[in-house]
Every structure is written in structure tokens, then in C-alpha cells.
C-alpha positions in Angstrom: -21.8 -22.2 -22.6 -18.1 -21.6 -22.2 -17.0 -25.0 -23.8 -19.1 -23.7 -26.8 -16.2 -20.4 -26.6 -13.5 -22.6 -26.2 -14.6 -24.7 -28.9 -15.1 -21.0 -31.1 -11.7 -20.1 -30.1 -10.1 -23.8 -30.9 -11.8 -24.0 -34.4 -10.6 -20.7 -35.1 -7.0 -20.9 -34.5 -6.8 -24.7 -36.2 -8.4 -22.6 -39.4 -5.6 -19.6 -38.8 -3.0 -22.0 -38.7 -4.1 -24.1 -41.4 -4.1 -20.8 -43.4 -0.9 -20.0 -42.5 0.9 -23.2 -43.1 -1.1 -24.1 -46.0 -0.1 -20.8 -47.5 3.9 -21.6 -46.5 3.9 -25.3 -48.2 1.9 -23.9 -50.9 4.1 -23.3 -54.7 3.2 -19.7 -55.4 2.5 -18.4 -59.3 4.6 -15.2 -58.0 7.1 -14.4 -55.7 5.1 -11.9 -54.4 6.4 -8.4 -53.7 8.4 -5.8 -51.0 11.3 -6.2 -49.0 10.5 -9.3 -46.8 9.8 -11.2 -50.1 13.1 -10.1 -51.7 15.0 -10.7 -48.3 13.7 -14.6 -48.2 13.3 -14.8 -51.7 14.0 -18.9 -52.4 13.2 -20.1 -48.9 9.8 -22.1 -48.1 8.8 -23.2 -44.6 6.6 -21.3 -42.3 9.2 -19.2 -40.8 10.3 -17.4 -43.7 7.1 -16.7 -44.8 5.8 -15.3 -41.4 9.0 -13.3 -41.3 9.0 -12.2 -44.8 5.1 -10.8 -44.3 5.9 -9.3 -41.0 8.4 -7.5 -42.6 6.4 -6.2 -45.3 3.3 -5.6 -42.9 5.5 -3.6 -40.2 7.3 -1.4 -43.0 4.7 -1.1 -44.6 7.0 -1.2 -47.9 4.4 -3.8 -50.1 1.8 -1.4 -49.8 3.9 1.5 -51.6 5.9 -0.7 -54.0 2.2 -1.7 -55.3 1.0 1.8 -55.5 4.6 2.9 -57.2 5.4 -0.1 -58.9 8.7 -0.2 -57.0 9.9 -3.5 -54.5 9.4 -5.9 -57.2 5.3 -5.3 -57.0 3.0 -5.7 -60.0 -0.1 -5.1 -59.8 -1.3 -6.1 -63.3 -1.2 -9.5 -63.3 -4.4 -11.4 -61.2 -3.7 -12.6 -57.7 -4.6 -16.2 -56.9 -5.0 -18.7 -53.9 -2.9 -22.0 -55.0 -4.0 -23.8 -51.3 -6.7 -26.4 -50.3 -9.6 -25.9 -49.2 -9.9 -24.3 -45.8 -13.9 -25.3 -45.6 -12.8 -29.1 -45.5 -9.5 -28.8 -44.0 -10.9 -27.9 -40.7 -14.3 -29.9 -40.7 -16.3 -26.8 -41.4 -18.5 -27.9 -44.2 -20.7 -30.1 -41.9 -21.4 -27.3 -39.8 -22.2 -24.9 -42.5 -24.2 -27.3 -43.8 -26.0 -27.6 -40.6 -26.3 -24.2 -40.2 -27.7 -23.5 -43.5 -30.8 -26.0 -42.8 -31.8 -24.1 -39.9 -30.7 -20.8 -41.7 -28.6 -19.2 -39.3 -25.3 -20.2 -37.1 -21.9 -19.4 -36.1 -20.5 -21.4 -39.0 -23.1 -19.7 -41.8 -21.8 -16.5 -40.4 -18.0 -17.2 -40.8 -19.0 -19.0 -44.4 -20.5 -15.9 -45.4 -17.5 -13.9 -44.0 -14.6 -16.1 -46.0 -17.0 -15.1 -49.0 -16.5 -11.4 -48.4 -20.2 -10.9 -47.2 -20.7 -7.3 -45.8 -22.2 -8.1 -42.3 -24.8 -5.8 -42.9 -25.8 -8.7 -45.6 -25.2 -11.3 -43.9 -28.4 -12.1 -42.4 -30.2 -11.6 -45.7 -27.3 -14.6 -46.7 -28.2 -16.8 -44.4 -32.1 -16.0 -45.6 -31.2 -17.1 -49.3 -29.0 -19.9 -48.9 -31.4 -21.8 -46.4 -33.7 -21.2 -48.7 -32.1 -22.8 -51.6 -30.4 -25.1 -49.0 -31.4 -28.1 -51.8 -29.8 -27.1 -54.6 -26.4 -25.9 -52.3 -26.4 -29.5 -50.6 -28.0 -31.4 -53.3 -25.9 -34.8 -52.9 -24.3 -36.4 -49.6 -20.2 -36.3 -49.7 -19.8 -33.1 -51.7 -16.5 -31.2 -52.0 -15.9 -27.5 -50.6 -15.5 -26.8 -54.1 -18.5 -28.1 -55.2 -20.3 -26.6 -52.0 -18.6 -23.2 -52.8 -19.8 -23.3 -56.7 -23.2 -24.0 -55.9 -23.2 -21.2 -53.4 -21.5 -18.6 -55.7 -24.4 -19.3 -58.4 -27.0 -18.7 -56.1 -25.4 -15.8 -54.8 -25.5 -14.8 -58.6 -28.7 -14.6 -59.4 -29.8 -12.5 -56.2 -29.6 -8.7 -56.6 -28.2 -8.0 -53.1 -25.7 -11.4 -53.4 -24.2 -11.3 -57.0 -21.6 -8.5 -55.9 -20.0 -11.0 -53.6 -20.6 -13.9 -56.2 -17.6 -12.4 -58.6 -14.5 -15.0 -56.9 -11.1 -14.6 -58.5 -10.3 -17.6 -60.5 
């Protein structure tokens, strides 16, 4: 049982750090906005950007530029994700595949989580997409996306699921 933690904790913190550094290599559509993005405005890496959220995070100075419009926020225009794929980055689609044909699991449960999922909802998530299981993993060798797609239409046609269904685009 504690190998099964450790192997938790390990998948975990590959899928943090993949976050992270996918986020840092990533070309953002905006520079983003308070005072750790204007003091490292230009750099890329990992460091700057860990710095330059930490900044903002600790001051606390992105939250009120983007409720005064101040610190070069701008809350008007839509906020996007420009990375890969997390789900097949870190070799989680097999086991939310997996999970999903027995219609529960750790894996279903973070799937459902990265969707936005209320956990009061997530067991009822796990309920609909085992049962429609077929259409989610219709084909062998499907992308995340693909995986994702099908998942948000089912979610869209179920009264409790279609509030999570609406993803930014």
C-alpha cells in the first residue's frame, strides 16, 4: 500500500512540474499582468516565471490591478492555456481510461478535478462517464484532446455535468 502513495506522490509532482515548465517554455498571447510580470517582463525560463508569480502571489498586487484595472491587468480580453496536454504528458490517459471502465479510481478523480468537477459531483462523474465509456474511448491511440472533446460533450448533455462542460477555448 505505501508504494501505491509513493507512486501518488511521484505522478503528482512529474504533473506539477510539467505544469510548471510547460507553462515557462510556453509563448504566451499576453504578458500577463502585476508587478512580477512587469519586473521580468522579456525573460522566459522557469525562473523568471516562478519568480515573477511569486511576486504577484505574495503581494498580492495581480489580484487588485485586475479588480482596478491598474498593473498592466485586463480583464476583458479571454484567458487561454497555449501548453500541451498535461493528460498525455504524464501517461495519465491510460489510467483514466482504466478507471473509467471500472467507473471509479484515483486517476477518474483527478480527471474530473482538472475539469473543474465540484467533488460533491464527482462521483455522479465517474457514474456518467463509465457509462458512456464507448463513445469517450471509442478508438485505440486517441489523443487527450480527442479524449477531452468526447468527454466535454457527454458532460453536455447531462443536467448536473453541462455546467462543467463550458471549457475556455
Amino acid at each position: 500500500m505505501e508504494i501505491f502513495n509513493l507512486v501518488k506522490v511521484v505522478s503528482l509532482s512529474a504533473l506539477m512540474l510539467t505544469a510548471v515548465s510547460t507553462y515557462a517554455d510556453t509563448p504566451k498571447k499576453s504578458a500577463g499582468c502585476g508587478w512580477g510580470n512587469m519586473l521580468f517582463e522579456g525573460q522566459k525560463g522557469l525562473g523568471p516565471y516562478v519568480f515573477a508569480s511569486t511576486t504577484n502571489g505574495t503581494l498580492g498586487n495581480a489580484t487588485f490591478g485586475m479588480t482596478s484595472g491598474t498593473n498592466g491587468c485586463d480583464t476583458s480580453k479571454p484567458m487561454g492555456y497555449g501548453g500541451h496536454s498535461l493528460l498525455a504528458m504524464n501517461g495519465m490517459l491510460d489510467g483514466i481510461a482504466e478507471d473509467m471502465a471500472r467507473g471509479k479510481g484515483e486517476y477518474l478523480d483527478s480527471y474530473s478535478a482538472l475539469l473543474g468537477v465540484d467533488q460533491k459531483d464527482q462521483a455522479y462523474f465517474a457514474k456518467v462517464t463509465h457509462a458512456h465509456y464507448g463513445e469517450i474511448f471509442s478508438a485505440h491511440n486517441l489523443s487527450s484532446e480527442q479524449v477531452l472533446s468526447r468527454t466535454l460533450a457527454v458532460m453536455s448533455k447531462d443536467a448536473v455535468l453541462m455546467r462543467y462542460s463550458k471549457q475556455p477555448a
